[in-house]
Backbone as numpy.savetxt, mean C-alpha at the origin, in Angstrom:
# Nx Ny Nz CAx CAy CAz Cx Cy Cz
-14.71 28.62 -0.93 -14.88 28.02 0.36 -13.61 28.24 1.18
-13.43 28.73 2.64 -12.70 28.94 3.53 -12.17 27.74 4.13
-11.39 27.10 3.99 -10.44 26.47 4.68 -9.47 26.65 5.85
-9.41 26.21 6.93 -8.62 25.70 8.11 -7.79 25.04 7.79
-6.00 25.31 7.86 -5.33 24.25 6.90 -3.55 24.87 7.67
-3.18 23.41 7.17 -1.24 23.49 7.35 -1.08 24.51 6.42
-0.26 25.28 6.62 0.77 25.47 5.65 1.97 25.35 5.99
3.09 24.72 5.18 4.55 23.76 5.41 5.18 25.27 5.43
6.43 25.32 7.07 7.26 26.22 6.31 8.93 25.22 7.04
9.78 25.82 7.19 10.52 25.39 8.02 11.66 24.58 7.06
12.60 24.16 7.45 13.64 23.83 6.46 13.66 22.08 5.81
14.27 21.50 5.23 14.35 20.28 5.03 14.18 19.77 5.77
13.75 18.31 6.07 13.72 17.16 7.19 13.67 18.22 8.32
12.82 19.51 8.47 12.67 20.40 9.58 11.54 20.75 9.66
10.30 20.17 9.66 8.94 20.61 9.11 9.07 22.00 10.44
7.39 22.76 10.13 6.92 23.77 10.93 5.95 23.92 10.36
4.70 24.23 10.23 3.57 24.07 10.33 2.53 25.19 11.05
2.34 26.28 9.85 1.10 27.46 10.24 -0.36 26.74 9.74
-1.18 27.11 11.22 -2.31 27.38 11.05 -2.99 27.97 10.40
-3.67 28.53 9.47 -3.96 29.28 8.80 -5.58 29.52 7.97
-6.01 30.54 7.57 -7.22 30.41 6.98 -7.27 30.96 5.28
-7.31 30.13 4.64 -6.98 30.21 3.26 -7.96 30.01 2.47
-8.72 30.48 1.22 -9.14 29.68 0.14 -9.19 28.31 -0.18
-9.45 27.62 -0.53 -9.54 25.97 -0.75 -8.88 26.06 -2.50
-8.88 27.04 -2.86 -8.41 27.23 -4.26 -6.63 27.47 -4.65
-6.27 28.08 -3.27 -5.02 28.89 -3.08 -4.15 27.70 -2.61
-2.70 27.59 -3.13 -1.60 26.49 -3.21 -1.71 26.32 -1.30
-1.26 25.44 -0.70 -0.91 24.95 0.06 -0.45 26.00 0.79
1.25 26.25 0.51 1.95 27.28 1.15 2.02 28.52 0.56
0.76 28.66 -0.12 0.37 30.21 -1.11 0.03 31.08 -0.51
-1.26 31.72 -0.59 -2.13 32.71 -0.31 -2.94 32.65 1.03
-2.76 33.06 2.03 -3.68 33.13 3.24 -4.63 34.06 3.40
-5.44 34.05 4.03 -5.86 35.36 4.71 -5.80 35.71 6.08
-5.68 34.33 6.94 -5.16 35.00 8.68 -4.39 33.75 9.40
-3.48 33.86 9.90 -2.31 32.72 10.90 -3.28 33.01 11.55
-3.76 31.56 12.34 -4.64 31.46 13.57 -3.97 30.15 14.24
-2.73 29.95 13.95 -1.84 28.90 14.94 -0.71 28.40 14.12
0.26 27.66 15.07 1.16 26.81 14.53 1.34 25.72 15.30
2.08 24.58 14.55 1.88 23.00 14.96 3.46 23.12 14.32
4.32 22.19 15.51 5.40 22.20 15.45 5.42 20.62 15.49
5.79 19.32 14.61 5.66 18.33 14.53 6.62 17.83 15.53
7.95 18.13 15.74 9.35 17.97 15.99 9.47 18.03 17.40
8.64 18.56 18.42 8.05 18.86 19.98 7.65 17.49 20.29
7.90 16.92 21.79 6.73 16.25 22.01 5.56 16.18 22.07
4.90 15.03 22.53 3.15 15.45 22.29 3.03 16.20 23.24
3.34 15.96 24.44 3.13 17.08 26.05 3.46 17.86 26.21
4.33 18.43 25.03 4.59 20.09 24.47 3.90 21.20 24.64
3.63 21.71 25.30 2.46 22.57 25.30 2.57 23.95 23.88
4.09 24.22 23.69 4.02 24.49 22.21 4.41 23.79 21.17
3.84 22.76 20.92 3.80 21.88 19.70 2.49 21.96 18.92
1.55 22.27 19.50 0.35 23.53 19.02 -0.44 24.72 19.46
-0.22 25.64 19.09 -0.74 27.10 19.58 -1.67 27.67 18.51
-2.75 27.96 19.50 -3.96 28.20 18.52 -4.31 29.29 19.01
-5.16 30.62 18.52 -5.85 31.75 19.13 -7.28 31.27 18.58
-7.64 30.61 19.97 -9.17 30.29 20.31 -10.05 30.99 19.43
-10.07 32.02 20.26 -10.90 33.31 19.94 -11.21 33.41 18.14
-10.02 33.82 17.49 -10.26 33.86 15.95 -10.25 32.49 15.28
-10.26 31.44 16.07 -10.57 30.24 15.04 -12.64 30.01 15.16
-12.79 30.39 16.72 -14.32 30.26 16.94 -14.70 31.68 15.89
-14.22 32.69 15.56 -15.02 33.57 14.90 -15.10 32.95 13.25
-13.61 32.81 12.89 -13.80 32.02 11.17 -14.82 31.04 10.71
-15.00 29.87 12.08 -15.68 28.65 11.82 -17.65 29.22 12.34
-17.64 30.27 12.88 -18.99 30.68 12.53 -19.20 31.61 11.50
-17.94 32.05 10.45 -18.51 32.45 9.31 -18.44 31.65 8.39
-17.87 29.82 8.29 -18.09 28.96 7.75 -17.19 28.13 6.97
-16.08 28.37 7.77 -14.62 28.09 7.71 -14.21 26.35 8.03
-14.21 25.90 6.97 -14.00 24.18 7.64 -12.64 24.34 7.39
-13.11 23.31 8.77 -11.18 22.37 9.08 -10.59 21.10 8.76
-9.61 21.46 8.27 -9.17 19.62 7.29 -9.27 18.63 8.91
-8.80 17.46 7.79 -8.92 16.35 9.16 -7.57 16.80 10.38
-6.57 16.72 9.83 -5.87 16.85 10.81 -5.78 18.52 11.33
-6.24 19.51 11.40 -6.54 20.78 11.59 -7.68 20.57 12.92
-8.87 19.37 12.59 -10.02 19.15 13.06 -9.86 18.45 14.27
-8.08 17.41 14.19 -8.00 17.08 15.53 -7.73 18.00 16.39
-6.94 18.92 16.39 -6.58 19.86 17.22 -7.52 21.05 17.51
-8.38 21.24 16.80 -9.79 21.83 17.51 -10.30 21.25 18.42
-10.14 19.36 18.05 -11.39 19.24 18.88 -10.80 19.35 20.60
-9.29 18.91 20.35 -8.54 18.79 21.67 -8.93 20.18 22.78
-9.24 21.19 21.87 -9.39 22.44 22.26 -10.91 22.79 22.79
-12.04 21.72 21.59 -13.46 21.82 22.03 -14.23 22.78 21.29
-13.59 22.54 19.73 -13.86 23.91 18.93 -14.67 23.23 17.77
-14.67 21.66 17.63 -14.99 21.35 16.86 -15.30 19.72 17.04
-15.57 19.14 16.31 -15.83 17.22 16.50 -15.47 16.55 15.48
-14.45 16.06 15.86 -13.92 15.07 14.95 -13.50 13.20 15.11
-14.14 12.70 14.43 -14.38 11.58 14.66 -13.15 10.73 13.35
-12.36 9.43 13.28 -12.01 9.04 13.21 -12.76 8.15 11.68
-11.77 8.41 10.76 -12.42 7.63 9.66 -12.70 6.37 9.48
-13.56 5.47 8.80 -13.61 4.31 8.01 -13.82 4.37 7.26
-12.75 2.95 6.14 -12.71 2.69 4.71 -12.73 1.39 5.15
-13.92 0.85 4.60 -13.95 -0.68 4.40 -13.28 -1.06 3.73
-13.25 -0.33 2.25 -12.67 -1.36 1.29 -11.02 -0.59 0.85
-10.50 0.31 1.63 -9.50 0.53 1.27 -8.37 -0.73 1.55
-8.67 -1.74 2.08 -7.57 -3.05 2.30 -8.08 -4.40 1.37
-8.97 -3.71 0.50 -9.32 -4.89 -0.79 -8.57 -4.76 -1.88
-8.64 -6.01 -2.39 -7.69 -5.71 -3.75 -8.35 -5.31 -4.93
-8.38 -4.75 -6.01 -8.18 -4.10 -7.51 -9.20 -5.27 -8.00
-9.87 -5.10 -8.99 -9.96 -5.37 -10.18 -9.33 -6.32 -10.72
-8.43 -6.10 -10.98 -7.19 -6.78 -11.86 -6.13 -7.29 -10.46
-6.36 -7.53 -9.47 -5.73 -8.44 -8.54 -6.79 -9.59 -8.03
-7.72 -8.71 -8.46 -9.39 -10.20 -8.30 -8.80 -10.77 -9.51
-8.61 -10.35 -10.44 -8.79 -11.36 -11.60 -7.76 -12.38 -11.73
-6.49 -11.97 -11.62 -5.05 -12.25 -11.37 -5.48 -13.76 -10.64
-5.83 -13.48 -9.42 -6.25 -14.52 -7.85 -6.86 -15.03 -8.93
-8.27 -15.14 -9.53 -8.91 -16.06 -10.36 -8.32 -16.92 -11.03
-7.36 -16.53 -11.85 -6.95 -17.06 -12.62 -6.06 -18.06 -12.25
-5.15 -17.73 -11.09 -4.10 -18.32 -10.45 -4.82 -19.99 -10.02
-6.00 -19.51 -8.80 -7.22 -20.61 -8.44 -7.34 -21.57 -9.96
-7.91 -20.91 -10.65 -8.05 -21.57 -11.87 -7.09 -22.80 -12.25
-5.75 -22.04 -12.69 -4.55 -22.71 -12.67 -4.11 -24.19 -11.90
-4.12 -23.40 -10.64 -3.93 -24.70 -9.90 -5.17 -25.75 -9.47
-6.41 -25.48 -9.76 -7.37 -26.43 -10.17 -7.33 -27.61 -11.43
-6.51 -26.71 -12.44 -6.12 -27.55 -13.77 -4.96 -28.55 -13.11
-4.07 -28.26 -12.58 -3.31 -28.71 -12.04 -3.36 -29.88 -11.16
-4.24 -29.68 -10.45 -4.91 -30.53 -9.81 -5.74 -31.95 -10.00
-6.22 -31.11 -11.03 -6.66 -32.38 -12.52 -6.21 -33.56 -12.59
-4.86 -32.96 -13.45 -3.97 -33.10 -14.21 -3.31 -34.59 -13.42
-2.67 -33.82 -12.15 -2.35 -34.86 -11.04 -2.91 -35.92 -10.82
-4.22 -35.71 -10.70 -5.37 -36.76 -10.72 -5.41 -37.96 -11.14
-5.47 -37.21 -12.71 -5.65 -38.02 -13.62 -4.39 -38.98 -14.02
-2.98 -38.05 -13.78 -1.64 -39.18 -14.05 -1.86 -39.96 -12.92
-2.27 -39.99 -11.78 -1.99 -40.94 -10.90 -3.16 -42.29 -10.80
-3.97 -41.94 -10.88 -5.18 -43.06 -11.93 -5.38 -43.90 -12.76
-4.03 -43.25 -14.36 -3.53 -44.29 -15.41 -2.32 -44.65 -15.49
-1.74 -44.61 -14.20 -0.10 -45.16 -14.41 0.21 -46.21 -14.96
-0.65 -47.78 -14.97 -0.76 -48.34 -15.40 0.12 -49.09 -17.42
0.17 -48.04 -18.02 0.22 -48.53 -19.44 2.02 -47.96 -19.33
2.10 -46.77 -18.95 3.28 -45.94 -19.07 4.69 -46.97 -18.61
4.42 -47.70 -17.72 5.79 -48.57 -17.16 6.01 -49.76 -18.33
4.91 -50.09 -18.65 5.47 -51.20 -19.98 5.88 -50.64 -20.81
5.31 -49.39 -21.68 6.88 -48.91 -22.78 8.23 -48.78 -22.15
8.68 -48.45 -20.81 9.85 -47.98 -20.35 10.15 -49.09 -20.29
9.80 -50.31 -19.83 10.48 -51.81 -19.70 10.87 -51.96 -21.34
10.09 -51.90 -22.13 10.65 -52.26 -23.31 11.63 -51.90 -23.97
11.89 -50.55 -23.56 13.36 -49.80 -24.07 14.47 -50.24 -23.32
14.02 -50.54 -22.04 15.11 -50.90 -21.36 15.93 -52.26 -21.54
15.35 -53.16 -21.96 15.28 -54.67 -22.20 16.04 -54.80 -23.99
15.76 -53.62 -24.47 16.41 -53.42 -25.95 17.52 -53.87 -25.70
18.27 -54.40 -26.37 19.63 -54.85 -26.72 20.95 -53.75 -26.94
21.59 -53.44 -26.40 22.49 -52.55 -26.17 23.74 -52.73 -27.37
23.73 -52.05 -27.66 24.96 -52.15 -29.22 26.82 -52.67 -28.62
27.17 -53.11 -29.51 28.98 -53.93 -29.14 29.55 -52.93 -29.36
29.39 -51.68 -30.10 30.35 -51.05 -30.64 31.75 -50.32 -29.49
31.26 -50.51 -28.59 32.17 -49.94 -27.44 33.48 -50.51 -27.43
33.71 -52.24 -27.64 34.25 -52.42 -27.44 35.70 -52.48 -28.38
35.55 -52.13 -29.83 36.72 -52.19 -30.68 37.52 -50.73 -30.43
35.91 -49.20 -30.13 36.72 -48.26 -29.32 37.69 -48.39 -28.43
37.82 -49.02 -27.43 38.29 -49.35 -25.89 39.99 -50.11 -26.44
40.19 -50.86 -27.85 40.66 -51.80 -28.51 41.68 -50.44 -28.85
41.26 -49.48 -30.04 41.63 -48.32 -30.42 42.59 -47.32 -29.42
41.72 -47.30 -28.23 42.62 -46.43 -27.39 43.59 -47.12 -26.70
43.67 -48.43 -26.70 45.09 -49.17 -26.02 46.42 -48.57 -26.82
46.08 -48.63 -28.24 47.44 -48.70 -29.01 48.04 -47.32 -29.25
């Protein structure tokens, strides 16, 4: 299958960008068979060479059955060579599997939690009379023959 496609040339942090008609099989910046434009990223948009296309041989490729990637497809259509419409992914902003489950579990969690709260605040009742009783315990003398010890 014939592809409409980038190929990267240009230096580091310097993109440049041929038009080109390639195999769908052949590397990226591999094997062509015809430059039919270049897209210069680094131009403004009102650039008038920030993309240059030869009309003519892109309308002959795409009636022998030459598709154009998405971003290849915008710049046809700017030209009127082609129609390209704008994607949707519903669920590309949903979470995983295992981030549903995660969330479940979490919900879960703080439902137990919730309980839990519940329920201590319901039987407070019994818990303050053991603490009075320890408190009310009789406190040991021994402190004071220490205190006796460290004078001398």
């Amino acid at each position: 299958m014939l592809k409409i496609r980038l190929a990267r040339g240009g230096a580091k942090k310097r993109p440049y960008y041929s038009i080109v008609i390639a195999d769908s099989h052949s590397p990226r910046d591999g094997r062509f068979i015809e430059k039919v434009g270049a897209f210069n990223p680094l131009l403004k948009k009102d650039d008038p060479q920030r993309v240059t296309l030869k009309v003519e041989r892109l309308a002959d490729w795409i009636a022998k059955g030459a598709q154009p990637t998405d971003r290849v497809a915008r710049f046809l259509a700017q030209e009127g060579l082609a129609t390209w419409a704008a994607g949707n992914n519903p669920n590309k902003g949903k979470p995983g599997k295992k981030a549903e489950e995660r969330a479940a579990e979490k919900a879960q969690r703080e439902a137990d939690r919730a309980a839990a709260a519940a329920e201590a605040a319901a039987a407070p009742a019994e818990e303050p009379v053991a603490e009075e009783l320890v408190a009310e315990a009789p406190a040991p003398e021994e402190a004071a023959p220490a205190e006796e010890a460290s004078e001398a």
